[in-house]
C-alpha positions in Angstrom: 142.4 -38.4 50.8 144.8 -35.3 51.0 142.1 -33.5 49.0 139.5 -34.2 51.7 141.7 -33.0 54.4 142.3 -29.9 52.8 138.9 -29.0 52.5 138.3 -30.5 56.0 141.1 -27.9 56.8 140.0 -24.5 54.9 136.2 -25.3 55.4 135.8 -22.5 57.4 137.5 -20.1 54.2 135.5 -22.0 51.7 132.4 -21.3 53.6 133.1 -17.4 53.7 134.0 -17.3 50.3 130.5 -18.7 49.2 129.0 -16.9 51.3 130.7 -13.7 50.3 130.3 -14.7 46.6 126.0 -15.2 47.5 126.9 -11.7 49.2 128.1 -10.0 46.2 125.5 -12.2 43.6 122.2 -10.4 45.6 124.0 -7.0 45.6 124.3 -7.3 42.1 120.7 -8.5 41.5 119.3 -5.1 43.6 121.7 -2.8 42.5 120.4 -0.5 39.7 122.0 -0.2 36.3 124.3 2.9 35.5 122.5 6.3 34.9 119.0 4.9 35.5 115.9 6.5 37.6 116.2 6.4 41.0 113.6 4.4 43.2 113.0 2.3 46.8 115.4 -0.1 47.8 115.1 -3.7 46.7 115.3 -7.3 48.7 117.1 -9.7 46.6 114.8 -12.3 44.3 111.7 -10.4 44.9 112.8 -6.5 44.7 109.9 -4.0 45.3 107.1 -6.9 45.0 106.1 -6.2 48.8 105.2 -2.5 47.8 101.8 -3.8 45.8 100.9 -5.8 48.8 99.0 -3.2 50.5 95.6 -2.5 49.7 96.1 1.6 49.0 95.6 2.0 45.1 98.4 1.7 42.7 98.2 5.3 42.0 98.6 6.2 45.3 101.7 4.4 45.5 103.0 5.8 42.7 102.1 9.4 43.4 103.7 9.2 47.0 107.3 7.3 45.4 107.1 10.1 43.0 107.3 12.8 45.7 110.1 10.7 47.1 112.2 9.9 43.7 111.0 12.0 41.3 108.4 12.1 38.5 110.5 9.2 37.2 111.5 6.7 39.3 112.2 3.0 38.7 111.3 -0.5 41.1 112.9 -3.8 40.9 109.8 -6.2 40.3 111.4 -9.9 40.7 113.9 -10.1 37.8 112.7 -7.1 36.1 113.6 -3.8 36.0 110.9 -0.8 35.8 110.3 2.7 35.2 107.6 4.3 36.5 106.2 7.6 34.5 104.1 10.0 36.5 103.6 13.0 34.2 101.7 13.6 30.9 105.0 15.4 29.6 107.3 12.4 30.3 104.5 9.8 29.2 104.0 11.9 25.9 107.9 11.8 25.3 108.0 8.7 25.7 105.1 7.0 23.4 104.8 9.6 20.8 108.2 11.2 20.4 110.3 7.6 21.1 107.6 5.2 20.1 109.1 2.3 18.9 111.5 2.0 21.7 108.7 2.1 23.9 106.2 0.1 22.0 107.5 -3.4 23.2 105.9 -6.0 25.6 107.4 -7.6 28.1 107.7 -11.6 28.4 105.3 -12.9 31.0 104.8 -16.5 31.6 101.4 -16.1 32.0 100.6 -13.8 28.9 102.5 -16.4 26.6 100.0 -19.3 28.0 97.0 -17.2 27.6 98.3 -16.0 23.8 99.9 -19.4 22.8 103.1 -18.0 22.7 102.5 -14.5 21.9 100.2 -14.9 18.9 98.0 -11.8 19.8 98.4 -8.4 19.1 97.9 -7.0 23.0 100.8 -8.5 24.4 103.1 -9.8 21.3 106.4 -7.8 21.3 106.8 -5.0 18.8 107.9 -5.7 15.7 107.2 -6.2 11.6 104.5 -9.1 12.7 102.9 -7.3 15.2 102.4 -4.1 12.4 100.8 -6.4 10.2 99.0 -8.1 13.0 97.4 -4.9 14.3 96.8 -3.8 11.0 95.0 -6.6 10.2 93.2 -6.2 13.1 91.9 -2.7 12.9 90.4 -3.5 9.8 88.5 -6.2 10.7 87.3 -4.1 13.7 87.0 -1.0 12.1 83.7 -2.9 9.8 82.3 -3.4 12.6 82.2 -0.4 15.1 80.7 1.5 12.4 77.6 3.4 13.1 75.4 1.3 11.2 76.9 -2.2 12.3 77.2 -1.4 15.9 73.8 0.3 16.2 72.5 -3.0 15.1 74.7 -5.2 17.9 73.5 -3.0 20.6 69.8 -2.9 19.3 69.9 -6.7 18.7 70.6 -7.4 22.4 68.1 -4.6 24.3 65.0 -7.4 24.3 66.8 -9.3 26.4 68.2 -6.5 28.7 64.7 -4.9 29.1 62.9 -8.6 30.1 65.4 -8.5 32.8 65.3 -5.2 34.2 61.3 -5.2 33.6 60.9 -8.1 36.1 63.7 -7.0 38.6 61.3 -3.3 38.8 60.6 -2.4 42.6 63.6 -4.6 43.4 67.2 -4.7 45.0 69.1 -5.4 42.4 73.2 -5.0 41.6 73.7 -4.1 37.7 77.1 -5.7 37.1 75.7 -8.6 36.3 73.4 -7.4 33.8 76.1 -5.5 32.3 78.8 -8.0 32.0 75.9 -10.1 30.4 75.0 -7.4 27.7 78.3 -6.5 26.9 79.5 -10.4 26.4 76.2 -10.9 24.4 76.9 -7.9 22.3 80.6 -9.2 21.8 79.9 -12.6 21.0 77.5 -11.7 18.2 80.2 -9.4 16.6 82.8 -11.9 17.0 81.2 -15.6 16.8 77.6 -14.1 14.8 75.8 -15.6 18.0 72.9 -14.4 19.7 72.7 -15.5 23.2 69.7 -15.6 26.0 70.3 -13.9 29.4 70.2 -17.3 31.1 71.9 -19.2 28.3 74.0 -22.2 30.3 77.2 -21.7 28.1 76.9 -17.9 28.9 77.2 -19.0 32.8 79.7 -21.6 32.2 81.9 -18.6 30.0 81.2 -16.5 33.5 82.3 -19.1 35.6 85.6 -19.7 33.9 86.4 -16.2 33.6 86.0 -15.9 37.4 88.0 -18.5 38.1 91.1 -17.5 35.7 90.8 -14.0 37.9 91.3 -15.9 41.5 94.3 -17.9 39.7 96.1 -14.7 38.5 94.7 -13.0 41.3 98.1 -10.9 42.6 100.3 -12.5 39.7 102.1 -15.5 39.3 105.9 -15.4 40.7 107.2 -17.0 37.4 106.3 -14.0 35.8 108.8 -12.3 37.3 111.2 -14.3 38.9 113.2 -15.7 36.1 114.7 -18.2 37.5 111.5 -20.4 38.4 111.2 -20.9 34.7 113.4 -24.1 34.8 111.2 -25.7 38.0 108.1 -27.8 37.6 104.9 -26.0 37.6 102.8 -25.4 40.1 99.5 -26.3 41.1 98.3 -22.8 40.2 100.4 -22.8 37.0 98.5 -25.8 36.0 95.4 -24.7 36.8 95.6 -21.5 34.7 96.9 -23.9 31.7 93.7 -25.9 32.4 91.9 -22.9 32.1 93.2 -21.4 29.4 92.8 -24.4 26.8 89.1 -25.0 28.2 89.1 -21.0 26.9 90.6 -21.8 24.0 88.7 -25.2 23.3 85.4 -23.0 22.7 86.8 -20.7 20.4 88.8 -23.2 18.3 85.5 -25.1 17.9 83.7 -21.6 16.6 86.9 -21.2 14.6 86.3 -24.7 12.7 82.5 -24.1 12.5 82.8 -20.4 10.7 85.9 -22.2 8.5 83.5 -24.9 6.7 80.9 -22.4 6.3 82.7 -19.4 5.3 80.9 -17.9 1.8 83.6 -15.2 0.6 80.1 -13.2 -0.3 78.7 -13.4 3.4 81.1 -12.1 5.8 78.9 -13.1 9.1 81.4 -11.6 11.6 84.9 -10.8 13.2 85.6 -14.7 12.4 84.3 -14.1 8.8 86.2 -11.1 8.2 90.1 -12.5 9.9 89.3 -15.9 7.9 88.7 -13.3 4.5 92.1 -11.5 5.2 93.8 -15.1 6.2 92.5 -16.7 2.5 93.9 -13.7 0.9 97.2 -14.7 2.3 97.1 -18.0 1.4 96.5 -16.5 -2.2 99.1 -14.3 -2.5 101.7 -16.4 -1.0 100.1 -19.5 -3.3 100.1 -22.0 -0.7 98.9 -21.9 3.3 98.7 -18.8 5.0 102.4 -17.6 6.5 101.2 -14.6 8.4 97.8 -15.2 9.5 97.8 -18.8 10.5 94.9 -20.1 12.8 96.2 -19.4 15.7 96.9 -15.7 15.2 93.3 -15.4 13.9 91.7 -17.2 17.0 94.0 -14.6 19.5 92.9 -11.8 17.4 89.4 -12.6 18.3 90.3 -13.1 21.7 92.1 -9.6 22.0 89.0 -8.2 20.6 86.8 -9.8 23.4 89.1 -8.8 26.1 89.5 -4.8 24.5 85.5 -4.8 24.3 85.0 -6.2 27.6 88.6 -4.7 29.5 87.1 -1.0 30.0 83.2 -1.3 28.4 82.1 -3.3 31.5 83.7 -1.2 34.5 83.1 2.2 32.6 79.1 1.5 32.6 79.6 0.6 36.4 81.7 3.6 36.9 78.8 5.5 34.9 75.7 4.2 37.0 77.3 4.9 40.3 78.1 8.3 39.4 74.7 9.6 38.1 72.7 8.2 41.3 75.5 10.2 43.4 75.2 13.5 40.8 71.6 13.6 40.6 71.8 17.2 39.3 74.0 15.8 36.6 71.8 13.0 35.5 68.8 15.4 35.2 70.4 17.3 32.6 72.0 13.9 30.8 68.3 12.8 30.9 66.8 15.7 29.4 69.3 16.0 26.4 68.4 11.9 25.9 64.5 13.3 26.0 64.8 15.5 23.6 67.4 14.1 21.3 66.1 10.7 21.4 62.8 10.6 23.2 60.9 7.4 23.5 59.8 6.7 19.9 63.2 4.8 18.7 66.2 3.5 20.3 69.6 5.2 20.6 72.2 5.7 17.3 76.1 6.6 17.4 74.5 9.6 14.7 73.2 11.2 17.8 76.8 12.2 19.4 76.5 15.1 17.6 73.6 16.5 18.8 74.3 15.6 22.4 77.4 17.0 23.8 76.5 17.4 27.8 76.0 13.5 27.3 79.2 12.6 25.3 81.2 15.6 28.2 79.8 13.4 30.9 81.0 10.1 29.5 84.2 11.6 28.9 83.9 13.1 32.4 83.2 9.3 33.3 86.0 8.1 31.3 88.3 10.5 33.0 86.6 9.8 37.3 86.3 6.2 36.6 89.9 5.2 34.9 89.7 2.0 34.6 92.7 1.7 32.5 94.8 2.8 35.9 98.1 1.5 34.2 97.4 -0.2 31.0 99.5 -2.8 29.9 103.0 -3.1 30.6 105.6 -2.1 28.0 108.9 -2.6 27.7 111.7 -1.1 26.0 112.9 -2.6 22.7 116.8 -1.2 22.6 118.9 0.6 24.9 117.8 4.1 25.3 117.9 7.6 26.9 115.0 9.4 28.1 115.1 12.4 29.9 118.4 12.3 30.8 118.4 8.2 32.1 120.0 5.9 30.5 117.6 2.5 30.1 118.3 -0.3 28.8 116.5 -2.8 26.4 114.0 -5.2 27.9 113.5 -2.4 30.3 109.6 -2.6 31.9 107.5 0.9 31.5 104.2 1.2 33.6 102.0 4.3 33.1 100.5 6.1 36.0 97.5 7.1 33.9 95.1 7.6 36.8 97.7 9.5 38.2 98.2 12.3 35.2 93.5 12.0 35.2 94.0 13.3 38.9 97.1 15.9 38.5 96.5 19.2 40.3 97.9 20.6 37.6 96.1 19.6 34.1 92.6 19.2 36.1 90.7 21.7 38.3 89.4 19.7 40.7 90.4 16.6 39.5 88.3 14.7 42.9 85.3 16.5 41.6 82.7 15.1 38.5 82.5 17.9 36.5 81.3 17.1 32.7 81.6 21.3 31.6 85.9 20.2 31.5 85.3 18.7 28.1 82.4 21.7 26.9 83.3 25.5 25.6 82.0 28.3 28.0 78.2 28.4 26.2 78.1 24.7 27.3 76.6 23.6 24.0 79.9 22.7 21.9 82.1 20.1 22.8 86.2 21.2 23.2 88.9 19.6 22.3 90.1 17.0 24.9 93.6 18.4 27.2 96.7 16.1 26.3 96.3 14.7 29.8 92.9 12.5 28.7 94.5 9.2 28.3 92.0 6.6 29.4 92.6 4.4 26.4 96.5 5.1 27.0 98.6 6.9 23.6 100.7 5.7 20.8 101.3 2.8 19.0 100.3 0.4 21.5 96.7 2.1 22.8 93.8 0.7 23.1 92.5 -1.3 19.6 88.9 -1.6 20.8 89.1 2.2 21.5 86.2 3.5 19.1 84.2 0.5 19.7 83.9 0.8 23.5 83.3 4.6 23.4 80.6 3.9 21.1 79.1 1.0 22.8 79.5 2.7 26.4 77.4 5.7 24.3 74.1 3.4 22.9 74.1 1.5 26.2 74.4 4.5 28.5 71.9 6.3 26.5 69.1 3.2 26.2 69.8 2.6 30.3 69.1 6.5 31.4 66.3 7.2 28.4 64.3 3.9 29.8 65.2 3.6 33.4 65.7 5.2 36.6 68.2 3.4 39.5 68.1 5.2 42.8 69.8 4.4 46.1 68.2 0.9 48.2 66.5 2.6 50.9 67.9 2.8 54.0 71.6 2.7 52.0 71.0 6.5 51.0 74.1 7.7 53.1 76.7 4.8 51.7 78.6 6.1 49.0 78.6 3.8 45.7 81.8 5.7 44.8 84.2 3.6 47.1 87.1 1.3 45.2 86.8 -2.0 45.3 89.8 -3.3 46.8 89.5 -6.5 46.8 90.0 -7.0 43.2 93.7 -5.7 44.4 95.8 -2.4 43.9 96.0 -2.0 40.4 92.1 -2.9 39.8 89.7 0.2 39.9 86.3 -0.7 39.8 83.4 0.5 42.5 82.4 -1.8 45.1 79.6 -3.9 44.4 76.2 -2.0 45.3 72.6 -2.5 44.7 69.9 0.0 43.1 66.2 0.2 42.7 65.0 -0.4 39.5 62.2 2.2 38.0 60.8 2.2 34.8 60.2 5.7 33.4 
């Protein structure tokens, strides 16, 4: 009883001190670590989040903080803490000069669902695994972006590319579709050793899932940054992408199973093939069951490879289309180098790079406009570190404002204008060495894996589309731009908006 009465007594002094103490707890949550970049204010819980709420492009945002804070600057998403890197100098310092305390990934609810716990190589945090992992992976990828092999994957799916655009000629008709569909088809084959129709049901029901999983993670989850919703049920849109995910997952495992009791160590079919190869040479030097490349890891490496085939191939060739229809002048001489190089009798080969360097300049060129890879993936810092005079600590996030440093003033003449002749000498015949601020496939030990395989790919498909068809403006549309961003996929998306062309055969 006397205890009750003296709270009933100080309640108004135990009430300020909580609230003082709540006071104290947010400041602490916003307020940013010693010595490290400045940036915006924060709210408490949330931090910067509101800033991606607008529909201007993430690169806008970060270029107009930048003028504000400095080249480096640092935000306060949720739980974590981030730097921002504006500059090619600072990016370069950064992944090439500090890489492994740069090369880590941070810990996202929703990439450990979609990896099973960070069995991948895209998103598993830096370290002795991931090495092996990635080197692992290369190999396996490297056998099959080979001219040769890849010429054949491309060639293998152009049938059923040409029925479609053959009976869409003299008609409205929007080529993502088609695209996404020939890169998937080209994908699946090199992965599963499966040759799909344009219409086949499980290719629509594969479509169908992937657009959903995009409206779930549509703007993020919050438990991917607000720590402290990791002890609270989930939600209905945290279930939903876990329902996703192992319907995903179901496929593959059940292509996984079917290419394990069938494998013949003197047919290596595909990707599958080649990871379950590497996975029974394991077994064997360890004598027993694999203890690196266990099913799982071999299933997400086949899934990383999907997603780094299909993450910049798909919007590049969008990018690509739009921008010859709006730079006929380009396209004319992209054409005539395909006419001559190629010319009708036989389809396109990676061996004709060489001898086509206005088309390989204007790809680059394409590479470089489009950006597709605004950001990249999110890194994270693996130990406490300085850079450039800030002092940032371990688990640290790091985003890359690579559209940023492919529009600088000051590494690109320009930069708001196509111009292929950046990436040719003076005679225009000879192709130069890339500047140190082309990063569309990002730098370091954590760029792009499917790198060679989607410039070659982007190559054989860009070259087959422009040597065998003509797309022109929907009349009556002349005056729309197809250059606009398509901001409804969000901030850090950058894709063109949807539009339709008219479909010619040459």
């Amino acid at each position: 009883m006397a205890v009750a009465e003296l709270i009933a007594e100080n309640a108004g002094t135990l009430l300020l001190f909580l609230v003082t103490l709540v006071v104290i707890l947010l400041y602490q949550n916003t307020r940013r670590p010693t010595g490290f970049p400045p940036g915006p204010p924060a709210l408490p819980i949330i931090g910067n989040v509101l800033t991606f709420r607008s529909s201007e492009p993430i690169y806008h945002i970060f270029g107009r903080l930048a003028e504000q804070y400095g080249r480096i600057f640092s935000l306060k998403l949720g739980s974590f803490w981030v730097i921002v890197l504006n500059d090619i100098e600072d990016i370069r310092e950064a992944l090439i000069k500090q890489p492994i305390a740069f090369a880590g990934r941070p810990n996202l609810y929703t990439t450990q669902i979609a990896t099973e716990g960070f069995q991948d190589i895209a998103f598993t945090d830096y370290g002795p695994d991931w090495q092996l992992h990635r080197k692992i992976g290369n190999a396996a990828l490297r056998h099959f972006a080979s001219g040769d092999k890849l010429d054949k994957l491309v060639h293998g799916v152009l049938p059923g590319v040409a029925k479609v655009l053959d009976r869409s000629v003299g008609k409205a008709l929007d080529l993502k579709d088609v695209i996404d569909r020939f890169i998937y088809i080209v994908l699946a084959n090199m992965c599963y050793g499966k040759g799909y129709d344009f219409d086949d049901p499980l290719l629509t029901e594969w479509f169908a899932l992937n657009k959903e999983l995009q409206q779930v993670l549509g703007g993020g989850l919050p438990r991917d940054f607000i720590h402290s919703l990791k002890c609270l049920p989930l939600t209905s849109r945290e279930k939903q992408l876990k329902e996703l995910v192992d319907k995903g997952l179901e496929f593959v495992y059940k292509e996984f199973k079917g290419h394990r009791d069938t494998f013949d160590p003197n047919n290596i079919r595909d990707l599958f093939d080649s990871l379950i190869a590497a996975q029974k040479e394991d077994a064997e030097e360890t004598g027993s069951k694999a203890e690196f490349l266990t099913d799982v890891r071999v299933i997400q490496t086949v899934n990383d490879m999907f997603g780094a085939g299909t993450g910049t191939t798909i919007p590049t060739l969008y990018w690509a289309i739009a921008i010859m229809i709006e730079h006929p002048e380009i396209l004319e001489r992209v054409t005539k180098e395909i006419d001559e190089v190629i010319g009708q009798d036989r389809l396109p080969s990676l061996s004709d790079r060489g001898s086509m360097p206005y088309t390989e300049a204007t790809l680059m060129e394409v590479n470089r406009y489009g950006s597709v890879s605004v950001i990249g993936l999110p890194k994270s810092v693996t130990k406490d570190t300085t850079f450039r005079g800030f002092t940032i600590p371990k688990d640290t996030m790091v985003l890359l404002n690579l559209k940023g440093v492919h529009f600088d003033q000051r590494h690109w003449d320009e930069p708001h204008q196509f111009k292929p002749e950046r990436f040719l000498d003076e005679s225009g015949t000879h192709m130069i060495k890339p500047p140190a601020s082309f990063v569309p496939f990002s730098i370091g030990r954590r760029s792009c894996i499917g790198e060679n395989f989607a410039k070659g790919e982007i190559f054989l498909v860009f070259c087959w589309l422009f040597g065998r068809y003509s797309f022109a403006k929907v009349p009556g549309r002349e005056s729309e731009s197809l250059l606009q961003l398509n901001m409804d996929l969000g901030s850090f998306a950058n894709e063109p908006k949807p539009f339709e062309v008219i479909v010619s055969k040459k």
